[in-house]
C-alpha positions in Angstrom: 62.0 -8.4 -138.3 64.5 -6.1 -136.7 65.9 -9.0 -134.3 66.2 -11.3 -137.9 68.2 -8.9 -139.6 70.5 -8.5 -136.9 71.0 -12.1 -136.6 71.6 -12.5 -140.1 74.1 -9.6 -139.9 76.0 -11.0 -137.2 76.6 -14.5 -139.0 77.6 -12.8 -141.8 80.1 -10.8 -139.8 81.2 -13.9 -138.3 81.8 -15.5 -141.8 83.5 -12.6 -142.9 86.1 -12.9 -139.8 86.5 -16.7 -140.6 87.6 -16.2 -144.5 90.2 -13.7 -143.2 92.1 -15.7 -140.7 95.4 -14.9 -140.8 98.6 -17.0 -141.2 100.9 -16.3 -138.5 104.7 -17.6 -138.4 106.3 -18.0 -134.7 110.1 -17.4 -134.0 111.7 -20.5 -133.8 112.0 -22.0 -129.9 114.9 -20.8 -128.2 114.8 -21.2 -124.2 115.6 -24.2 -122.8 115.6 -25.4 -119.5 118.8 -24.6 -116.8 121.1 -27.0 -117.0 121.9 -29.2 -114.3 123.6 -32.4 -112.8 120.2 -33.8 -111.2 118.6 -36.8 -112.9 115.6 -34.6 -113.7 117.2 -32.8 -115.7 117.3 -34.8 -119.0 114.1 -36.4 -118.1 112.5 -32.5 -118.1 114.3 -32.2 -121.4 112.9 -34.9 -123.1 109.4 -35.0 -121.8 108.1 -31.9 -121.4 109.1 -29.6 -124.8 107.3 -31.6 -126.7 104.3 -29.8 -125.7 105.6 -26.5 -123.6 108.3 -24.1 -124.3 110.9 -23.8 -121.3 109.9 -20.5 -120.4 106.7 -22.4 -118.9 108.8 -23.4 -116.2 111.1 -19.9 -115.2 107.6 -18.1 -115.5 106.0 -20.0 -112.5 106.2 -18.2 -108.8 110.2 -18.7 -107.4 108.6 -19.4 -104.0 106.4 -22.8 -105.2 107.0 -25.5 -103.2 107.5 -29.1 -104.2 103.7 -29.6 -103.5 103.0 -27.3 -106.2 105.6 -28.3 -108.7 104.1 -32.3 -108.3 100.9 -31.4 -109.0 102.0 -29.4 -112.1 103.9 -32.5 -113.1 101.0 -34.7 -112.0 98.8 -32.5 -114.1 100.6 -32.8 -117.4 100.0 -36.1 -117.5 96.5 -36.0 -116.0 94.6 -34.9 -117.7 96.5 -33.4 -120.6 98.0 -36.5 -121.4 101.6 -36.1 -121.6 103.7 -39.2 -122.2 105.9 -40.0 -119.5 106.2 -42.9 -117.2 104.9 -42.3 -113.7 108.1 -43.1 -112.4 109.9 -40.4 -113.5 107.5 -37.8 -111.9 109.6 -37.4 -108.4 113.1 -36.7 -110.3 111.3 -34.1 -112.4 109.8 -32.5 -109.4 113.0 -32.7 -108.0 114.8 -30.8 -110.6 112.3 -28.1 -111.2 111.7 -27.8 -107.4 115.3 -27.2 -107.0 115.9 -25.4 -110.6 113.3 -23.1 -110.7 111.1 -23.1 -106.8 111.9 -23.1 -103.4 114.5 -25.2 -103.3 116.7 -23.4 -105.4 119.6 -23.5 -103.0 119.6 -27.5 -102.8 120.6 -27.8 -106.6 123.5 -29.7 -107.5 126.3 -28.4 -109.6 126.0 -27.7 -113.4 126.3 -30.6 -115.4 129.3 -30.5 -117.8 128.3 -30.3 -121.7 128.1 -33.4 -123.8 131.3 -34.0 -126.0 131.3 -34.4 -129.6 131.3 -37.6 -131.0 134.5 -38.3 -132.6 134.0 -41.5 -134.0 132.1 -44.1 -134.2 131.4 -46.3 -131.5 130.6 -50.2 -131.7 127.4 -51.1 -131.9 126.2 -51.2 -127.2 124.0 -54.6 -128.0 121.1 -53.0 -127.0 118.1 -53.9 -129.2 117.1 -50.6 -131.1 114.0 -51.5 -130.5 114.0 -50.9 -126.8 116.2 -48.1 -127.0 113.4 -46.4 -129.2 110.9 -47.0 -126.1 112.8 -46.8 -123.7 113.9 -43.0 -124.7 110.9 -41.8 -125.3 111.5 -41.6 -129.7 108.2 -42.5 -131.1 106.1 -39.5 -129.0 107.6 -37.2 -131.4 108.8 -39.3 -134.4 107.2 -41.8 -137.0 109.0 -43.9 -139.5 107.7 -42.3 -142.5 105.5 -39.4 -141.7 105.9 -35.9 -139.2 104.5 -35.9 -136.0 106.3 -33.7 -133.6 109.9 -34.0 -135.3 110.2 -35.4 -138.6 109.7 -38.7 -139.9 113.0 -41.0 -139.9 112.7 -41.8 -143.8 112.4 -37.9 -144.0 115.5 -37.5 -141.9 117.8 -40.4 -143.8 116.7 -38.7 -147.0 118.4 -35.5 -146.1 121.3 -37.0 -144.2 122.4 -39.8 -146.0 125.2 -39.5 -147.9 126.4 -36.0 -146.1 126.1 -37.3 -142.7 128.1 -39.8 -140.9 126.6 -42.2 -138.5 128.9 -40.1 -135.5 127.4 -36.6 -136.8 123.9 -37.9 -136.7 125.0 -39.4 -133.2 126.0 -36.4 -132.3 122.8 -34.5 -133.0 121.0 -37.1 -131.1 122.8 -36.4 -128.0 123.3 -32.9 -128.1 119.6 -32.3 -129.4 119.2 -28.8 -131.4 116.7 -26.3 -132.7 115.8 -24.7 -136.4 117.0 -27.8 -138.6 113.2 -28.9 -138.6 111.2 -26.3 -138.0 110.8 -24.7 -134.4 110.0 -26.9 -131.9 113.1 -27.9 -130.4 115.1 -31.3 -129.9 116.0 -32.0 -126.5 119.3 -33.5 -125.5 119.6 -37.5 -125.5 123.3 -36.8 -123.7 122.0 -39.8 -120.8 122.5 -41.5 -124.1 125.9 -44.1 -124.4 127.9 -43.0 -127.9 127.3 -46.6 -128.6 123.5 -46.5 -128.0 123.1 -43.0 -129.8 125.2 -44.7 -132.7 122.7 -47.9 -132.9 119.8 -45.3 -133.0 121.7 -43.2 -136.0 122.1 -46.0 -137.8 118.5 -47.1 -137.4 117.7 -43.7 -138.5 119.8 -43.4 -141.6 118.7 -47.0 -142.7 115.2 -45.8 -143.0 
């Protein structure tokens, strides 16, 4: 009888604990990775804040070695099932290796910050399409519904009309935090004004 009762207290405790679970806001995402000239760089930008904030990377120990910074990468995608192409594993190795591990002296010089887009470019002839894939879009966007970022009808709806095709451009290249909540967009600057145009446009047509 005893051992019942305190079984049946227990779940009640338990049930107690679940009705009370609190609703807790984070801080919009801040950090962001060091910039840098390496290839890696942007790659590291775009693939790995979608899951991670960038203080993942500054709080491993300065002293790993390339092994340990491939496997990390190797692990992301295996078995947690990030989405990035195989082939761009050794330039983000590369990057953080040199950014944040052992090979910290080897980096290359800061990259310079993307420029404003002034105008409007011509369209690049690139299919949208591939550009979509190709840059990694639909791992954080839909067409009409939130996934990591916000749906593209949900982003024409607030920009068209008050955004030009160069400011939404812009935004695309220069990425940007707090506008949709606080997970982070990471800078498209690898990104031709003419190819972040074409995407804008696709964007605001939605």
């Amino acid at each position: 009888m005893r051992m019942n009762s305190l079984i049946a207290a227990l779940a009640l405790s338990a049930a107690a604990g679940g009705a009370c679970a609190l609703d807790i806001q984070l801080p919009p995402e801040t950090a962001t990775y060091k910039d840098s000239a390496l290839p890696g760089y942007q790659l590291v930008q775009r693939n790995c804040m979608t899951c991670h904030a960038a203080q993942y990377a500054s709080s491993q120990p300065p002293a790993s070695p390339r092994a340990y910074w491939e496997a990390t990468v190797k692990k992301m995608k295996k078995p947690f099932g990030a989405q990035f192409a195989d082939e761009d594993v050794p330039a983000m190795v590369d990057y953080l290796v040199k950014t944040y591990g052992a090979e910290r002296s080897a980096a290359m010089p800061v990259a310079a910050a993307a420029k404003p887009v002034a105008a409007v470019p011509a369209t690049s002839g690139k299919d949208v399409k591939s550009l979509l894939a190709a840059n990694g879009c639909m791992a954080c966007h839909a067409l009409d519904q939130k996934v990591v970022g916000p749906g593209f009808a949900e982003v024409a709806a607030r920009y068209k009309g008050k955004e030009s095709v160069a400011a939404v451009a812009a935004h695309i290249r220069q990425g940007g935090s707090g506008k949709w909540g606080p997970v982070p967009m990471p800078p498209f600057s690898q990104l031709s004004e003419a190819d972040a145009a074409s995407l804008a446009r696709y964007v605001l047509s939605r």
